[in-house]
N, C-alpha and C positions, 0 to 999 in steps of 0.2 A: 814371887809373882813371875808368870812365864811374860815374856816378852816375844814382840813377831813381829824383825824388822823387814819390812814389803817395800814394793813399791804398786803404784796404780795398773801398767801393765803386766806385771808379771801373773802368770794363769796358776803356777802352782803357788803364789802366794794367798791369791783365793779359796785353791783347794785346803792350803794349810787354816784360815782364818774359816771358814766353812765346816772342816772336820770339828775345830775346837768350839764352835756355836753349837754342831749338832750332839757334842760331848757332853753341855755345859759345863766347859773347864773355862773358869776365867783369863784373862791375856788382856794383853795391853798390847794394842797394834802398834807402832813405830816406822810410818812411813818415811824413810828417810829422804825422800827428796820434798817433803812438806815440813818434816821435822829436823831441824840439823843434828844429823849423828853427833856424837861426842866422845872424847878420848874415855872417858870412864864407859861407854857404849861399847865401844872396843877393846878395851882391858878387859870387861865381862867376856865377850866373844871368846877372848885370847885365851881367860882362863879354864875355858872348857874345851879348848882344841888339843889332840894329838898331835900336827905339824903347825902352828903358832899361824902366819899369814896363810900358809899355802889353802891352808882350811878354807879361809870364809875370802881371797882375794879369787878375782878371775883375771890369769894372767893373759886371755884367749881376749879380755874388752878390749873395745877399742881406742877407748883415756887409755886404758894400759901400754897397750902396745904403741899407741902413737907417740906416748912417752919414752921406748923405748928404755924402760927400764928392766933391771935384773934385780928381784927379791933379794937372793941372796949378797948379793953389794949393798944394799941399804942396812943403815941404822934403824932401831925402833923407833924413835921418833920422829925418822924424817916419814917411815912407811904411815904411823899415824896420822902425821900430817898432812899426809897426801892422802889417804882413804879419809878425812875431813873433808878436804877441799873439792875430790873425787869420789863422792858416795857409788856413781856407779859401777865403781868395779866391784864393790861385794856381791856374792852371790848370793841369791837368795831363793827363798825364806832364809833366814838365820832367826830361829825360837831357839832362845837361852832362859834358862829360869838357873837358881841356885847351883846348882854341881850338875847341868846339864848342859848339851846344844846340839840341834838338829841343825844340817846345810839342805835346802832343798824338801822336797815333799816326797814322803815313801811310808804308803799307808800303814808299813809295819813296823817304821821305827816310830813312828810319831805317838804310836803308843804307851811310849817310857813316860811319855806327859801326863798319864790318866794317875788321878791320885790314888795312891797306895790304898787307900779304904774302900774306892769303886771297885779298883784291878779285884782286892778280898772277895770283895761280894759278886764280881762275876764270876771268878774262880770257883766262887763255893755254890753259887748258882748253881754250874756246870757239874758239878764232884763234890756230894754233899756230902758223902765218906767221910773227906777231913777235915770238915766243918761242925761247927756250935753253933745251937740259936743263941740270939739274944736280943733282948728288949730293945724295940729301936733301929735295930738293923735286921733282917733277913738271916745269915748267916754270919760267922766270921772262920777264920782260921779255929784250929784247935791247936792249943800250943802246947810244944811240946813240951815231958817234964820228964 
C-alpha cells in the first residue's frame, strides 16, 4: 500500500494526493501533524532512502535549526525521537510504498507508483509491435522466449 505522509499546507502534497486520485492508484494519506508519525513510519522512510535522514529531514526548518543540531553527531534513535516529537522537519511529500519512496512532487518520478499492469498497457497502447491481446486486458507485453 502506497502511503503519502502530507501536511494541510503544503501545495505539492496536494499536487501529490491529486495526481494519485486522478491515476486511480490507491494511498493512504498520512497527515502527520493530525496523525502522530511513528518510529515504524520512519524505519519505512529509512528503508527506501539512499542517504538514510539526509533524505526525508530538512536541515534548512526551523525546529531544526533552532535546535541547533548536527545529523551527523546524532545517534539513530535519538534522530527518531526527535522527528517524533518534531514532525516538522520532514520534508514533504514523502510516498513510500514497499521498496519504493518519493521526497517532494516531480511529475515524472511519481510515476514509478503506477502499477506495473497500467504502466503494460499504456506502453502497449503506445507500441502495439511488442504487444499480445488478451481477454480482459487490451494489450499486454509479449514475452520473450
Amino acid at each position: 500500500m502506497i502511503k503519502i505522509y502530507t501536511t494541510n499546507s503544503c501545495a505539492s502534497c496536494r499536487k501529490a494526493i491529486k495526481w494519485f486520485k486522478e491515476h486511480n492508484i490507491p494511498y493512504k494519506e498520512v497527515n502527520f501533524f493530525n496523525t502522530p508519525i511513528t518510529r515504524a513510519d520512519i524505519i519505512s522512510m529509512l528503508e527506501n532512502t539512499e542517504d538514510g535522514f539526509e533524505d526525508i529531514i530538512s536541515t534548512r526548518s526551523k525546529v531544526f535549526s533552532e535546535a541547533n543540531l548536527n545529523l551527523e553527531d546524532m545517534k539513530f534513535n535519538d534522530l527518531v525521537d526527535f522527528i517524533i516529537k518534531h514532525p516538522s522537519v520532514l520534508k514533504r511529500p514523502i510516498i513510500v510504498d514497499d521498496n519504493k519512496m518519493q521526497v517532494g512532487y516531480n511529475d515524472e518520478e511519481i510515476r514509478v507508483f503506477i502499477p506495473r499492469e497500467i504502466r503494460r498497457q499504456w506502453t502497449c497502447s503506445l507500441n502495439q509491435d511488442n504487444c499480445e491481446y488478451q481477454k480482459g486486458l487490451e494489450y499486454s507485453f509479449k514475452e520473450e522466449k
